[in-house]
C-alpha positions in Angstrom: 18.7 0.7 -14.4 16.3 2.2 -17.1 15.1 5.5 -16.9 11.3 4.2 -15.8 12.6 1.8 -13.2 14.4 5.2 -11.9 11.6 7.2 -11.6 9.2 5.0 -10.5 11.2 3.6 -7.6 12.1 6.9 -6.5 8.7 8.2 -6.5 7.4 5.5 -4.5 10.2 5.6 -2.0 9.2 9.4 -1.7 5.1 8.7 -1.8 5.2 6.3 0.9 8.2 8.3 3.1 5.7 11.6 2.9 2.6 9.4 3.5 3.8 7.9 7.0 5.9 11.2 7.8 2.7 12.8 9.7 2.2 9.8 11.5 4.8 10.5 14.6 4.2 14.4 14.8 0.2 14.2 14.6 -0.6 14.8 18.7 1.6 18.1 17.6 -0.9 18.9 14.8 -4.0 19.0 17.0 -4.7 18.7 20.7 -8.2 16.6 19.3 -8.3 13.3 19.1 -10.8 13.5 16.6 -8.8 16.0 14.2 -6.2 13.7 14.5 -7.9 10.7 13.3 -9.3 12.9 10.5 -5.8 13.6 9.3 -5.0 10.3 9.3 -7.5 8.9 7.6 -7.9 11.1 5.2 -5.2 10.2 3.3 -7.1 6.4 3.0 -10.0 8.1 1.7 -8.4 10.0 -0.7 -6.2 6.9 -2.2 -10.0 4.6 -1.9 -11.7 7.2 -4.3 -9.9 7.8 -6.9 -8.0 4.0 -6.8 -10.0 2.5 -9.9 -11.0 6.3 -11.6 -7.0 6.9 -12.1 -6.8 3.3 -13.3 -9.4 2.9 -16.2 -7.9 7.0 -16.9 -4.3 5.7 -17.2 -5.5 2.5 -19.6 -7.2 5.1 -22.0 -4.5 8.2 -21.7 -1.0 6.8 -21.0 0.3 5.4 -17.3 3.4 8.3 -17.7 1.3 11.2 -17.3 -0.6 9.9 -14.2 2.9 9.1 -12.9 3.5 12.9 -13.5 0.0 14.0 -12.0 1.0 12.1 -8.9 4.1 13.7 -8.2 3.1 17.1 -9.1 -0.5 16.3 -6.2 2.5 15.0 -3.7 4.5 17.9 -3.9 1.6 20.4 -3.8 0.2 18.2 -0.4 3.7 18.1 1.2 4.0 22.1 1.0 0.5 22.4 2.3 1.1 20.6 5.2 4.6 22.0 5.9 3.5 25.4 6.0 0.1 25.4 6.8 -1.2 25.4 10.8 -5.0 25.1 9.9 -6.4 21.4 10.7 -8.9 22.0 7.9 -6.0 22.5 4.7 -4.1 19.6 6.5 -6.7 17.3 6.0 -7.8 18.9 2.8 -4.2 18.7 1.5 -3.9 14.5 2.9 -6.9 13.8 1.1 -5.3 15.3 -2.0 -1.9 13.2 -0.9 -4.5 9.8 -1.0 -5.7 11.0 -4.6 -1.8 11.6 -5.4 -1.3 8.0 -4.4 -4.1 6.7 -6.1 -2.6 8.4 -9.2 0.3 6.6 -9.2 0.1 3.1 -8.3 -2.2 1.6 -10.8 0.0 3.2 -13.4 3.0 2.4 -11.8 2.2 -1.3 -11.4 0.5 -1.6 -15.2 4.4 0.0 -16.2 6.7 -2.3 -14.2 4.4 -5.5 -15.8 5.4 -4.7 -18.9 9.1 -5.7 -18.1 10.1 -9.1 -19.2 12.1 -10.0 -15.3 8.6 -8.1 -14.6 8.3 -9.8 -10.9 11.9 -8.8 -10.0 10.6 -5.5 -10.5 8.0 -5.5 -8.5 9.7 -7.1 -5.6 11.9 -4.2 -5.6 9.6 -2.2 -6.0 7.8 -3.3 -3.0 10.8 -3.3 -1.3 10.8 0.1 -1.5 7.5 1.1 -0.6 8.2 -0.8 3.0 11.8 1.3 3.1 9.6 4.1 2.6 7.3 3.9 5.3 9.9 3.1 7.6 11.8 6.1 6.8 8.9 8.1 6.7 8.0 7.7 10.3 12.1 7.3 11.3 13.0 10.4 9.9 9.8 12.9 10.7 10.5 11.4 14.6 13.8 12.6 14.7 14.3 15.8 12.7 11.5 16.9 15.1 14.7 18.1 16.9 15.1 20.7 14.3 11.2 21.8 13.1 8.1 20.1 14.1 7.6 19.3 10.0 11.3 19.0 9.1 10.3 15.6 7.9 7.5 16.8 5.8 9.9 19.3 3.4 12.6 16.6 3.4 10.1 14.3 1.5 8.8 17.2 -0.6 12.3 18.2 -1.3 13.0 14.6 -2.2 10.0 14.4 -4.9 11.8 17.1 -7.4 14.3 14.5 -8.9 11.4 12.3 -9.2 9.2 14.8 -11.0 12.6 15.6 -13.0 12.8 12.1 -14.5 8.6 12.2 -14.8 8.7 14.9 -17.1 11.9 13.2 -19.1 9.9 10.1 -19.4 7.9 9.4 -22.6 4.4 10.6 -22.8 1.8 7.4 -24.0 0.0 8.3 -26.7 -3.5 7.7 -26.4 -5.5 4.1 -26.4 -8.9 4.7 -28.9 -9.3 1.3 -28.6 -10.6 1.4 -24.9 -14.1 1.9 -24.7 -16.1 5.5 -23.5 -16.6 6.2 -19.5 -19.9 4.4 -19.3 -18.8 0.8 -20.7 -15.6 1.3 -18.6 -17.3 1.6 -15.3 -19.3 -1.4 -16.3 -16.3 -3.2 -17.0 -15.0 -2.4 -13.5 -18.2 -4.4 -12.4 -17.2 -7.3 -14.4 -13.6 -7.2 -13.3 -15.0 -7.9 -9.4 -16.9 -10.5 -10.1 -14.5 -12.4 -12.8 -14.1 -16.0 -11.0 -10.3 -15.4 -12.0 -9.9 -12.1 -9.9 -12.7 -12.9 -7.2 -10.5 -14.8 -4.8 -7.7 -12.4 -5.0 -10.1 -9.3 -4.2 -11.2 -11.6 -1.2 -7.3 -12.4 -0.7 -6.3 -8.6 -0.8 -8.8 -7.4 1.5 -8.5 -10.2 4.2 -4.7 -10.1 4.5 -4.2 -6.5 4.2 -7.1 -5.8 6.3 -5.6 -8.5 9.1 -2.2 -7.1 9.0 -3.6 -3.5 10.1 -5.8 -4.8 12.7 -2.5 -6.1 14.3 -0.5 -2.7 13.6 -3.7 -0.5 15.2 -4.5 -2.7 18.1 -0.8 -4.0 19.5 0.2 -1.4 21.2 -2.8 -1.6 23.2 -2.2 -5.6 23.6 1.3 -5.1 24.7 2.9 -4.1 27.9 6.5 -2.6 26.0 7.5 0.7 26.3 7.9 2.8 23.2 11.3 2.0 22.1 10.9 -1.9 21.8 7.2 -1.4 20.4 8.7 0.6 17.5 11.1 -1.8 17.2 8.5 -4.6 16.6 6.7 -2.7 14.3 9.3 -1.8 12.2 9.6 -5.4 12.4 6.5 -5.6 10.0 8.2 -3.4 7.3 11.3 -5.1 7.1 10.0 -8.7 7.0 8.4 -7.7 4.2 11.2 -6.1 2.9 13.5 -9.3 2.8 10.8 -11.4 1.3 9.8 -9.2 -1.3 13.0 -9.1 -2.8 13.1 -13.0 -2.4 9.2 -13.3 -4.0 10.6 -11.2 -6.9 13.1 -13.6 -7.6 11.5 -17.4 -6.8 11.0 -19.4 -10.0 7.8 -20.3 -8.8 3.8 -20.0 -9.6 2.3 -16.8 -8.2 -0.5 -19.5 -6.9 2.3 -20.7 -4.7 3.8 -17.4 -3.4 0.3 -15.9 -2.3 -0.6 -19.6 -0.5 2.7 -19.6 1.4 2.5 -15.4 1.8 -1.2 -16.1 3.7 -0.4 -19.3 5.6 3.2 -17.5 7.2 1.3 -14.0 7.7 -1.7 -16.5 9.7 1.1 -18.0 11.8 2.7 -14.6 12.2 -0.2 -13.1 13.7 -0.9 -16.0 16.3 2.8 -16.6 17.3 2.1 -12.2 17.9 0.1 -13.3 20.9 3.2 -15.5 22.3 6.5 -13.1 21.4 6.7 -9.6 19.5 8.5 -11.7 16.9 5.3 -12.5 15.2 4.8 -8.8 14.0 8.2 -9.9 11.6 7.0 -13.5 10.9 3.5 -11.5 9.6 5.5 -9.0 7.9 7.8 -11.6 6.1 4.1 -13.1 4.7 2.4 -9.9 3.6 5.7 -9.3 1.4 5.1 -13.0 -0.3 1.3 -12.6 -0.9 1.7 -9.1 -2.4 4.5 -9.7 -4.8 2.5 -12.9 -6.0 -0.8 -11.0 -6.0 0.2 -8.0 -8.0 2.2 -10.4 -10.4 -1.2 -12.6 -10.7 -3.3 -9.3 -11.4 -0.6 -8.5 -13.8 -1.2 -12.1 -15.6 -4.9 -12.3 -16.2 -6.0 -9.5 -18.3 -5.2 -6.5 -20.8 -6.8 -3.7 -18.6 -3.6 -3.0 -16.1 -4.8 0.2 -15.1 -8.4 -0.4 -14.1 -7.2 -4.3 -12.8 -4.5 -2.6 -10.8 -7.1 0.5 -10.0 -9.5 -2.4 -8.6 -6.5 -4.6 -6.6 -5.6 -1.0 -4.8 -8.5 -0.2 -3.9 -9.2 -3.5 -2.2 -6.0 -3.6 -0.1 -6.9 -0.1 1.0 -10.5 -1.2 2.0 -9.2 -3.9 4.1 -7.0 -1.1 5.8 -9.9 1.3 6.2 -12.7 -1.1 6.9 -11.2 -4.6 9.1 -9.6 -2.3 12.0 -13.0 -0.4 12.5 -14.5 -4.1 12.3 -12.4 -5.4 14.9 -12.9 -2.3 17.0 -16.7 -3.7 17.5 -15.1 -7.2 17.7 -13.8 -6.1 20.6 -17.2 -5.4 22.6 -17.0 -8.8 22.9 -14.0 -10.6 22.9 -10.5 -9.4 24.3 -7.6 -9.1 22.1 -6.3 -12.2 22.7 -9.3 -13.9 21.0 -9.4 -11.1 18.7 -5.8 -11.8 17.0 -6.3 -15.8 17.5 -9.7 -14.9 14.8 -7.3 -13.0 12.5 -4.4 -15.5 12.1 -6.7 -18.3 11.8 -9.0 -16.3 9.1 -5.7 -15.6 7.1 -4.3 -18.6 7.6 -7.5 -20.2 6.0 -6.9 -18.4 2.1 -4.7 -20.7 1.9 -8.2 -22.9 1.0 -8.2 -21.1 -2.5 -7.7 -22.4 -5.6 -6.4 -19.8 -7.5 -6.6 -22.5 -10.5 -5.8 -19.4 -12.9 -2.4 -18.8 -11.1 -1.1 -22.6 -11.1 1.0 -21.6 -14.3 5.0 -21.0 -13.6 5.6 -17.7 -16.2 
């Protein structure tokens, strides 16, 4: 393994463990509901921000040293948190973690497309951001034992190889060729409403967003006790774990993957209402649809950074925006009706043409 495919799979693994390591102490962080949705939350807001900025930045000014910036904002976060009590740097310092993230993964995404077995990358690379969430909250919930945030250094203390092989890495020279701020921003109009990237924006946001209205609102669906509700959640990360390694390896169209990604994550999120098994089945789609959607993005057009920037952003959206959605869905319907609207809404991308994507590469 290259030097790049080293630091960039590291860094993710460490990104996403520190991202998800608040999650099981945060009732221990503040006794307010409302702080702790706050620090939750703010790490989406800080990754929804600065998404597309850091991508049309890392086109013009080199992917490595937005790689570098992104460690460096991790690190800095993670030792905020650890050793900080006040609510207000916590939230301060997980909005900064969001920006960190929003560093990294358009440049990170625009480098591994540049490999020629470029979709092998990328499904181990999404591999590894699913390892890392699970780890993230697995590991916070247990060294609890030893420190509250014991789980919040162990990630920080895991970023320094990472920044180690970021600073080793080749520093991209700059790109005159892409245009001045202005043009750019226009561009990232133009890159929504392209006919070839429409449907996957629409895609992104829909599966994505589906997938975390069944993560937020399960455990209130369920009857199980804590231990075999984590397990079916976890079940989400590992299903996409196995098929993104698969995804990254199919000799297939990425039209085809992202059809049969959205039609198994729709049946996954019905057969949820039947048998916890469902969280895995919806899992085991999500990793299909992302490895063929980032692979697609990766395909149509010369501007990773900003593309990547824009595809980011829109998964994140569908995080932030469907769960609060389905909240209000919820005045209405119980969650029986709720999930049966998700699955078949998923289900139903399968509809898209994705004519641009039909091509085996």
């Amino acid at each position: 393994m290259n030097r790049i495919r080293a630091c960039l799979y590291l860094s993710v693994f460490v990104i996403m463990g520190l991202s998800d390591a608040v999650v099981p102490i945060l009732p221990k962080l503040s006794d307010e509901t409302f702080v702790q949705s706050m620090i939750f939350s703010a790490y989406f807001a800080g990754a929804l921000v600065s998404m597309i900025p850091f991508g049309m930045l890392a086109d013009r000014y080199g992917n490595t040293r937005f790689i570098l910036i992104s460690i460096v904002l991790t690190i800095i976060s993670g030792l905020l948190i650890f050793l900080s009590d006040s609510p207000h740097v916590i939230v301060s310092a997980r909005f900064v973690e969001g920006c960190a993230c929003g560093a990294f993964f358009p440049a990170a995404f625009s480098m591994l497309t540049k490999f020629e077995n470029r979709r092998q990358c990328l499904g181990e690379f999404i591999f590894l951001i699913n390892i890392g969430l699970a780890l993230g909250v697995i590991v916070a919930a247990e060294l609890t034992h030893y420190r509250l945030k014991c789980g919040i250094l162990t990630f920080v203390l895991l970023a320094i190889p990472a920044l180690v092989l970021a600073i080793s890495l080749k520093q991209d020279s700059d790109n005159p060729d892409i245009p001045p701020a202005p043009q750019r921003i226009s561009g990232v109009f133009a890159v929504l409403s392209d006919a070839r990237y429409l449907q996957i924006w629409v895609i992104a946001f829909v599966l994505f967003g589906a997938t975390g209205v069944l993560v937020a609102y399960f455990p209130s669906f369920t009857d199980l006790t804590p231990p075999p509700l984590g397990l079916a959640l976890s079940g989400v990360y590992f299903g996409a774990m196995v098929t993104s390694l698969i995804g990254g390896r199919a000799r297939t169209t990425e039209r085809w993957l992202i059809r049969a990604g959205a039609l198994i994550t729709g049946i996954g999120i019905v057969a949820t209402l039947c048998h916890p098994i469902g969280l895995t089945i919806m899992g085991a789609g999500s990793g299909f649809a992302m490895v063929g959607l980032v692979s697609g993005v990766a395909s149509l057009g010369s501007d990773h950074g900003m593309a990547m920037g824009v595809f980011n952003t829109c998964t994140y959206a569908g995080f932030a925006v469907l769960p609060v959605f389905a909240a209000w869905v919820l005045w209405y319907v119980d969650y029986t009706a709720l999930f049966g609207i998700a699955g078949v809404a998923v289900g139903t991308l399968i509809l898209f043409p994705l004519h641009a994507l039909a091509v085996k590469r």
